[in-house]
C-alpha positions as CSV (number, residue, x, y, z in Angstrom):
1,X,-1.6,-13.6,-26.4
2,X,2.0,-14.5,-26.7
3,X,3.8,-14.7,-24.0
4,X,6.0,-12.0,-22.3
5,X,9.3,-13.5,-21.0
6,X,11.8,-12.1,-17.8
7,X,15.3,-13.1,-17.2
8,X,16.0,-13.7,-13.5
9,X,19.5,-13.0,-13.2
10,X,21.6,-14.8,-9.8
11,X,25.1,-15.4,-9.3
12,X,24.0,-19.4,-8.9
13,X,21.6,-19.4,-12.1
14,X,20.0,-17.4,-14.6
15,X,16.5,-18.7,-15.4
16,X,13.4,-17.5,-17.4
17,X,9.7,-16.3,-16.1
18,X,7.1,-17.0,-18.9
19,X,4.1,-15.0,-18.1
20,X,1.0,-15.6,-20.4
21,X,-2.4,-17.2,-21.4
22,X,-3.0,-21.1,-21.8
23,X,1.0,-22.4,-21.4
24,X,-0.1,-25.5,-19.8
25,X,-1.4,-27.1,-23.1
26,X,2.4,-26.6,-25.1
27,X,4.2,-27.8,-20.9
28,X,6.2,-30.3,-23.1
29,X,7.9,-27.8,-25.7
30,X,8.2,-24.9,-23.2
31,X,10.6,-26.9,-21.0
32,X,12.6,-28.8,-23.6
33,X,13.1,-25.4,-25.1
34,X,15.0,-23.8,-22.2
35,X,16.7,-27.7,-21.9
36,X,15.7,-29.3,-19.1
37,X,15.2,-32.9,-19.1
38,X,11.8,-33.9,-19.2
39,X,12.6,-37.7,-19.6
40,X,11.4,-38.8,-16.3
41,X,9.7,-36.2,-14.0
42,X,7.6,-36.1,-10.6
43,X,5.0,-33.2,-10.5
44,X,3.9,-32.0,-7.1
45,X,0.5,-31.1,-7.0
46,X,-2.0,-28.8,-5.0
47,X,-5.2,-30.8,-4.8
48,X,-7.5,-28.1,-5.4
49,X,-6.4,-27.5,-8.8
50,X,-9.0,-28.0,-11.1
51,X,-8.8,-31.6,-12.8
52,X,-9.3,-30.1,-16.2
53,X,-6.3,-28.1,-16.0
54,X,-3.9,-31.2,-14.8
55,X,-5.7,-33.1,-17.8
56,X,-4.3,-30.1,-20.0
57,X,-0.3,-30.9,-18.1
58,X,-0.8,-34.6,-18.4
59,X,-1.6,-34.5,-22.6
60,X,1.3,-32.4,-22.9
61,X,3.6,-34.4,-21.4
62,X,2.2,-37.7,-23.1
63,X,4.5,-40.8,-23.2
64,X,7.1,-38.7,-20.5
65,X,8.1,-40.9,-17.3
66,X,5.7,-39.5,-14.7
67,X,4.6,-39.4,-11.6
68,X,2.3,-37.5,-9.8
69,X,2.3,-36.6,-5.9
70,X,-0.6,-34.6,-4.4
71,X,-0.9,-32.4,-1.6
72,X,-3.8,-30.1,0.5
73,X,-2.0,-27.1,0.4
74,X,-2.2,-25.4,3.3
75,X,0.2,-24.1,5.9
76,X,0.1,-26.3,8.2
77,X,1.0,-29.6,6.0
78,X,4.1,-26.9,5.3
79,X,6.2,-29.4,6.9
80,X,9.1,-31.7,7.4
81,X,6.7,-34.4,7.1
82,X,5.6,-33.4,3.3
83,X,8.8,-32.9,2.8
84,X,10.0,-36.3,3.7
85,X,7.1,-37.8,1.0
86,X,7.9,-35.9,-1.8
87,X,12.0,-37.2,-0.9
88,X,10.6,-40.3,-0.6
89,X,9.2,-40.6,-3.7
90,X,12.2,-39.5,-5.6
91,X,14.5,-42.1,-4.1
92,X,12.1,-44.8,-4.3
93,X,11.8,-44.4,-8.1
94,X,15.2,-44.0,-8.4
95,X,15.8,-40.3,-9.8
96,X,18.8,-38.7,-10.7
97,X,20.0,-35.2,-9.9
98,X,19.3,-34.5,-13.5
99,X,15.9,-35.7,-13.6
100,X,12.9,-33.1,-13.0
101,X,10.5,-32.0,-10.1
102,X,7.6,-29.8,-11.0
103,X,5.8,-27.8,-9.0
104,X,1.8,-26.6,-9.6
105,X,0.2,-25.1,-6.8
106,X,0.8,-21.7,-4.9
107,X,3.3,-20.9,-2.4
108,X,3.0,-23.7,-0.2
109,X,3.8,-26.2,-3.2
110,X,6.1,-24.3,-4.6
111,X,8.2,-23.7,-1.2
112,X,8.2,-27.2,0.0
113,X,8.9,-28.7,-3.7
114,X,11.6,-26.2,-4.1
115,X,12.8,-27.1,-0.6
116,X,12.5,-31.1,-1.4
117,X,14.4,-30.6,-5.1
118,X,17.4,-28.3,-2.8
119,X,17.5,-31.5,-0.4
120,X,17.3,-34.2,-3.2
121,X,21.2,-35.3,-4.2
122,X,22.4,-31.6,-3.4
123,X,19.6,-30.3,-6.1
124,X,17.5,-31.9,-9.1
125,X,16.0,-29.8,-12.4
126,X,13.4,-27.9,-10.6
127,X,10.4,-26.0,-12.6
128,X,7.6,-23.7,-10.7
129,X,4.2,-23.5,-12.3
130,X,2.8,-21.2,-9.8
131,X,-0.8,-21.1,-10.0
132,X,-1.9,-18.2,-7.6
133,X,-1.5,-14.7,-8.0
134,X,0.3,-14.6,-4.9
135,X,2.9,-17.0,-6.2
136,X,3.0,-15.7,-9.5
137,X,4.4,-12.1,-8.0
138,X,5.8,-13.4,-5.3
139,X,7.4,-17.0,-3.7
140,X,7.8,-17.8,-7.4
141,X,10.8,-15.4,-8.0
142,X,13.9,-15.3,-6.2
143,X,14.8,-19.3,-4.9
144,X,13.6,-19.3,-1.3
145,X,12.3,-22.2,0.0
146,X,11.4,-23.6,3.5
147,X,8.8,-25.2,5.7
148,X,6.8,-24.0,8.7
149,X,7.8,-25.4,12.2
150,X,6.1,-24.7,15.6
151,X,8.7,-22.3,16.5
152,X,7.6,-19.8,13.3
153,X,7.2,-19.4,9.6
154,X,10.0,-20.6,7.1
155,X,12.5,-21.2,9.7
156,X,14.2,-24.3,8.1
157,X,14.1,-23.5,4.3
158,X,17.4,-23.0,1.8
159,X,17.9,-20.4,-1.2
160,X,17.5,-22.6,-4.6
161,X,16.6,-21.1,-7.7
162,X,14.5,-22.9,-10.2
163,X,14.9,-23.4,-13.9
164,X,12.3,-22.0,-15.3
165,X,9.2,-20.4,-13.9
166,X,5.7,-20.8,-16.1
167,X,3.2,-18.4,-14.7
168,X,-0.2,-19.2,-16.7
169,X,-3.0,-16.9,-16.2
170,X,-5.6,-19.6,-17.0
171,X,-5.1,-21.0,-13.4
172,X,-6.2,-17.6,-11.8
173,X,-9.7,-18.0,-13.2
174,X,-10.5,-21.1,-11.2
175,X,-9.2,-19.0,-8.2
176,X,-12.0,-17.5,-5.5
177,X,-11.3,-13.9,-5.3
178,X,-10.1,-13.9,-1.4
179,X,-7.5,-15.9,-3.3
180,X,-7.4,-12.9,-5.9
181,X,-7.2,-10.3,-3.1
182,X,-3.8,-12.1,-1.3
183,X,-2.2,-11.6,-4.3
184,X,-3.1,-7.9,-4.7
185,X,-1.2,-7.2,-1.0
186,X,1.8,-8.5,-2.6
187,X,1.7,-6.7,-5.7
188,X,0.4,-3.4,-3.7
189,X,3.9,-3.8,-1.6
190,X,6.1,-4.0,-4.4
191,X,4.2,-0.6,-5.6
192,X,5.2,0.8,-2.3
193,X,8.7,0.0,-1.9
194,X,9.7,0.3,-5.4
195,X,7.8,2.5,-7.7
196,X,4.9,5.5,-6.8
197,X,4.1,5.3,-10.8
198,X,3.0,1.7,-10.3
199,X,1.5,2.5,-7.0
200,X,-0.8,5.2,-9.0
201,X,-1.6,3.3,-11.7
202,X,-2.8,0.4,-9.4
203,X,-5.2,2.9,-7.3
204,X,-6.4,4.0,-10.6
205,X,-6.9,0.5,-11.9
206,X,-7.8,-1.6,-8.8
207,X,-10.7,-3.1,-9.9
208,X,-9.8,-3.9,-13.5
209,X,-6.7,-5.9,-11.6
210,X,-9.0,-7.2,-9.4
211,X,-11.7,-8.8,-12.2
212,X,-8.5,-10.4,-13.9
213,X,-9.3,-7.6,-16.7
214,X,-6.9,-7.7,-19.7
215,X,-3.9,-5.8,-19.8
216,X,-4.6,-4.4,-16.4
217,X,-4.0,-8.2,-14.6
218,X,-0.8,-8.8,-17.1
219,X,0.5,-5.1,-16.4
220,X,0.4,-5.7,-13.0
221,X,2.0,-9.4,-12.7
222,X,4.7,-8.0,-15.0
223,X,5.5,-5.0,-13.5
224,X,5.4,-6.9,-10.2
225,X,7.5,-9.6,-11.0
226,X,10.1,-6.9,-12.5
227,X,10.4,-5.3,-9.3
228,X,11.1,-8.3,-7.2
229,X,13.4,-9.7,-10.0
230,X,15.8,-6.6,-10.3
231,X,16.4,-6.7,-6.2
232,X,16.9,-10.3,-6.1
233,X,19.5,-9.8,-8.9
234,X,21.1,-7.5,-6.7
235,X,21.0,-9.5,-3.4
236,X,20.4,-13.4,-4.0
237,X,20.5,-14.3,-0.5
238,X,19.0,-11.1,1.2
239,X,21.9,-9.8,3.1
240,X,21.0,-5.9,2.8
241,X,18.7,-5.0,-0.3
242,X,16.5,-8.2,-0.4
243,X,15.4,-7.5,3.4
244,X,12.7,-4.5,1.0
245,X,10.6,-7.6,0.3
246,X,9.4,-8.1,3.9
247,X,8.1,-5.3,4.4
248,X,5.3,-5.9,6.7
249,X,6.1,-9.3,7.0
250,X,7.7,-8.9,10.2
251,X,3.5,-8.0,11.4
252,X,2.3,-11.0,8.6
253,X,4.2,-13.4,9.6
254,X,3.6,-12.9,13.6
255,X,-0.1,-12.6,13.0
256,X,-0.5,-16.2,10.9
257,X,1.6,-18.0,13.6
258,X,-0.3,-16.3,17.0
259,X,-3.5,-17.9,14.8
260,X,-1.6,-21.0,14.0
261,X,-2.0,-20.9,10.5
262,X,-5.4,-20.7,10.2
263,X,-7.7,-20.3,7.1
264,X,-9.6,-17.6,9.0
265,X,-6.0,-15.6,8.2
266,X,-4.1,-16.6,5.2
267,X,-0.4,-15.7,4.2
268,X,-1.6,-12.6,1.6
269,X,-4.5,-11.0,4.0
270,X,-2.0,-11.6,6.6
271,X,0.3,-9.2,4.7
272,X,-2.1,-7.0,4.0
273,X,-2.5,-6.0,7.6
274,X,1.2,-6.4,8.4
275,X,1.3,-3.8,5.6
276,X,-0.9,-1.5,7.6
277,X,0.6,-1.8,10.6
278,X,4.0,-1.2,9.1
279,X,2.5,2.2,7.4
280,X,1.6,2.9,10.5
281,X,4.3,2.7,13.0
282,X,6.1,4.4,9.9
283,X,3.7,7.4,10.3
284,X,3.5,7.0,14.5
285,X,7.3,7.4,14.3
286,X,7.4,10.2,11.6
287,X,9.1,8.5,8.9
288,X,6.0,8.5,7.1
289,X,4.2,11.9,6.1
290,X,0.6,11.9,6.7
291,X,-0.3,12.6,2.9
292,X,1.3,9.2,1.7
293,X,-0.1,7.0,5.5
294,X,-3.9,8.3,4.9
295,X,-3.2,7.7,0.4
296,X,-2.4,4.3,1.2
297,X,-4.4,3.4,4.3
298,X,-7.9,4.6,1.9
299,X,-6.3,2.6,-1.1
300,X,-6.7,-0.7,1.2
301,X,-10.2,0.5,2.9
302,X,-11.9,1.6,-0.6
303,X,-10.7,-1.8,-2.5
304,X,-12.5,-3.9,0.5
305,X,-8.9,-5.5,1.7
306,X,-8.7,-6.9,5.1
307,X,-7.6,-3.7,7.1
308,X,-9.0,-4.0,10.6
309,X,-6.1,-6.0,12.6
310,X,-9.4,-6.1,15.7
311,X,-11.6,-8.3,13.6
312,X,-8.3,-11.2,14.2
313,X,-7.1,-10.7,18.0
314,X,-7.4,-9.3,20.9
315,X,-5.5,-7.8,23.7
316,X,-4.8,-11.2,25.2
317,X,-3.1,-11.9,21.9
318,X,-0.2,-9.3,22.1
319,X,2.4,-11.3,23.8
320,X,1.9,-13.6,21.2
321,X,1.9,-11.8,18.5
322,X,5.6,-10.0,20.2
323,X,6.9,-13.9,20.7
324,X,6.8,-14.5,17.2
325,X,8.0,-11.2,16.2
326,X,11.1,-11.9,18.2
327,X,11.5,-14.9,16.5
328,X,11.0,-13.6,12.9
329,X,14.7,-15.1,11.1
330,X,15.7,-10.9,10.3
331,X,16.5,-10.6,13.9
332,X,19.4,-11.0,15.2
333,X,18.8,-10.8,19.2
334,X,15.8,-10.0,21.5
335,X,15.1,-6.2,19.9
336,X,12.8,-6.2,16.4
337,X,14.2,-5.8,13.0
338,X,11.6,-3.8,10.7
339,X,11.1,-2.6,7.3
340,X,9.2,0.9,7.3
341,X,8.7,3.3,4.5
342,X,9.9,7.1,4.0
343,X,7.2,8.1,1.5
344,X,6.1,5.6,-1.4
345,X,8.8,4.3,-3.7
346,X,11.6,4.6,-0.5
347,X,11.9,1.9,2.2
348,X,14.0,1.8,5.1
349,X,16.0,-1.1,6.0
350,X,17.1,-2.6,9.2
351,X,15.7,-0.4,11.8
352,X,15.6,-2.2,15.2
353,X,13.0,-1.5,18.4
354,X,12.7,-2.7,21.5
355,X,10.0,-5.6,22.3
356,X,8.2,-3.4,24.8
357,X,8.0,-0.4,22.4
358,X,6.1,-2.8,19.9
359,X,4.3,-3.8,22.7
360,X,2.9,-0.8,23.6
361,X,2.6,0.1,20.1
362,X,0.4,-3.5,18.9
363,X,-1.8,-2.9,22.5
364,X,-3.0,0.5,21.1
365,X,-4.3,-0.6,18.0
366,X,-6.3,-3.9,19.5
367,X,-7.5,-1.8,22.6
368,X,-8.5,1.4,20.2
């Protein structure tokens, strides 16, 4: 399968997305082809990738300068603290700003490695080999970066684009399919705020995607990753267009902090719901007709993705859930900033409720 290539286009870089089968073993040539310097490089690891597949990295960068720095990936290591290692580990072996750092993991790697090379000297050569499906639509494309804090999710973070992105199917196969399912939600919202032909074709194929059937799962990574990267091209550092992307991540992203990051709730089930909650305030408010809510709403139900927000909290979790949701980094005083949806293919940006009119909105679906 060769591989298909996307131009990521910013006003601070332009830089490829390689999407394909078995890239790892031919690492070495991919990355002195788009010229970066490969002469001495740290590679920031997610434990739980398989050992075989690092193996596969290590022979292809044979005779390199390299050093390797692994980390449990998981949100709440998401942290100054990792941070601080991965920094330390660069200064202590004396890299330069035009050395490497390489990322292989999901999100959470790719985030605080990105966030680490930003901090490093102003910015070192920086290449993401995401290796969920989650990252590989999603946190790989469009150079934001950040760590969790107490406070909220990605609060301290920076915009810093990477030089190359290497998104090798062979990594998904090790993947359990929960992992497999968080993935879908992000693809599923690009569908919806973007494009009702891709939305179709995804309720059509859904379980093709699912099984990692070829073309279905390359279709939909591509056509994914070419949503996100023609509104990132438009707004690098998410001033008006960009805001799209979080749509139901204002819900998500109050949901995984009221559980504080818990594996019983992880980032792409967490959107997931956030996406159903944001369908339906959409439909309570009559943005949304009825037709597209209940399309969309069966879409989620028939697949078997997490869709029942009851089976996570509880009435004595609302002001939580609200606290966050002030806190979310869209908003810019104590009312909520949200992204709802017209009809599929047509978001709306920037409309702003009161906290009590959430409230009363989040209390009737946990006490329904």
């Amino acid at each position: 399968m060769k591989p298909i290539k996307l131009v990521v286009k910013t006003n601070s870089q332009n830089y490829p997305i390689l999407i394909g089968l078995n890239l790892i073993s031919n690492i070495n040539s991919i990355i002195k082809k788009n010229k970066i310097n490969l002469k001495k490089c740290l590679l920031v690891v997610d434990q739980k990738i398989p050992k075989k597949l690092i193996t596969k990295i290590k022979k292809s960068l044979n005779k390199k300068e390299i050093y390797f720095h692994y980390v449990l990936a998981n949100e709440k290591n998401k942290n100054q603290k990792t941070t601080n290692d991965i920094l330390e580990i660069l200064l202590n072996k004396n890299f330069t700003r035009h050395d490497c750092l390489i990322t292989i993991g999901g999100g959470i790697i790719g985030d605080i490695g990105g966030f680490a090379a930003s901090l490093f000297k102003r910015g070192l050569q920086f290449v993401n080999i995401p290796t969920t499906l989650l990252s590989q639509v999603d946190s790989s494309i469009g150079g934001k970066t950040g760590i969790n804090t107490r406070y909220g999710k990605n609060l301290i973070g920076s915009f810093y684009q990477p030089k190359l992105v290497i998104s090798d199917i062979i990594f998904l196969k090790s993947l359990p399919k929960r992992e497999i399912i968080c993935g879908y939600g992000e693809i599923l919202k690009h569908s919806l705020i973007a494009n009702k032909n891709f939305y179709e074709y995804l309720s059509k194929n859904i379980e093709n995607i699912l099984n990692l059937k070829s073309p279905y799962i390359v279709k939909a990574i591509c056509k994914s990753c070419e949503i996100k990267k023609k509104i990132v091209e438009k707004d690098e550092k998410e001033k008006n267009l960009r805001k799209v992307l979080n749509f139901g991540h204002t819900f998500a992203h109050a949901y995984e902090a009221t559980m504080g990051f818990s594996s019983r709730l992880n980032h792409g089930e967490a959107v997931i719901l956030g996406i159903i909650s944001a369908l339906k305030f959409s439909y309570k408010n009559k943005i949304l007709k009825n037709k597209e809510y209940i399309s969309v709403v069966k879409h989620i139900t028939k697949s078997n993705l997490p869709s029942n927000i009851q089976k996570y909290f509880s009435a004595k979790d609302i002001n939580k859930i609200i606290s966050f949701m002030i806190k979310d980094k869209k908003n810019n005083s104590e009312k909520i900033n949200l992204i709802l949806l017209k009809k599929i293919g047509k978001p709306i940006i920037n409309k702003v409720y009161n906290k009590n009119y959430l409230k009363m909105f989040i209390t009737k679906e946990l006490i329904n």
